[in-house]
C-alpha angles and dihedrals in degrees: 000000000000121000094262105044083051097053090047083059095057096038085060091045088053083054090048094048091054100045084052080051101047086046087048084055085050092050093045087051096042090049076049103052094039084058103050088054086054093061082074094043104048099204106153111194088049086056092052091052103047086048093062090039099061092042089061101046083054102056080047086057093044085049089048090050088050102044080045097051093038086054095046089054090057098037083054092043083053106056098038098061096044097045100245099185098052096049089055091053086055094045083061103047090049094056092054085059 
């Protein structure tokens, strides 16, 4: 795989890594909401539940920062050290031709 194939690849996998970031969120609101309507409710298994639940969904979001920050570090190390930019301005120019 050329450079540049290879960086388009992480920089997907840095999408994909936020969208999974920005789902976990979801799931963390939903738990919360789902929660706050059981206050009325009073329904205490399904407290305990939800409370582990959401514990849980939150150490997989911290996981998920982390995964996401670690990768950026070596996407940006990357690039940096194969001149990224400059291999797309010749992929351009190459392709004029």
């Amino acid at each position: 795989m050329d450079k540049l194939k290879k960086f388009e690849l992480m920089e997907k996998i840095g999408r994909e890594l936020e969208d999974l970031k920005h789902s976990q969120t979801a799931v963390i609101q939903k738990i919360g909401k789902i929660e706050v309507d059981n206050m009325e409710l009073n329904n205490k298994k399904l407290e305990d539940k939800l409370g582990i639940m959401h514990q849980n969904a939150a150490e997989i979001l911290d996981s998920i920062a982390t995964v996401f920050e670690n990768f950026e570090e070596v996407k940006n190390t990357f690039e940096g050290k194969n001149d990224i930019a400059g291999l797309r301005e010749q992929e351009a120019i190459d392709n004029l031709k």
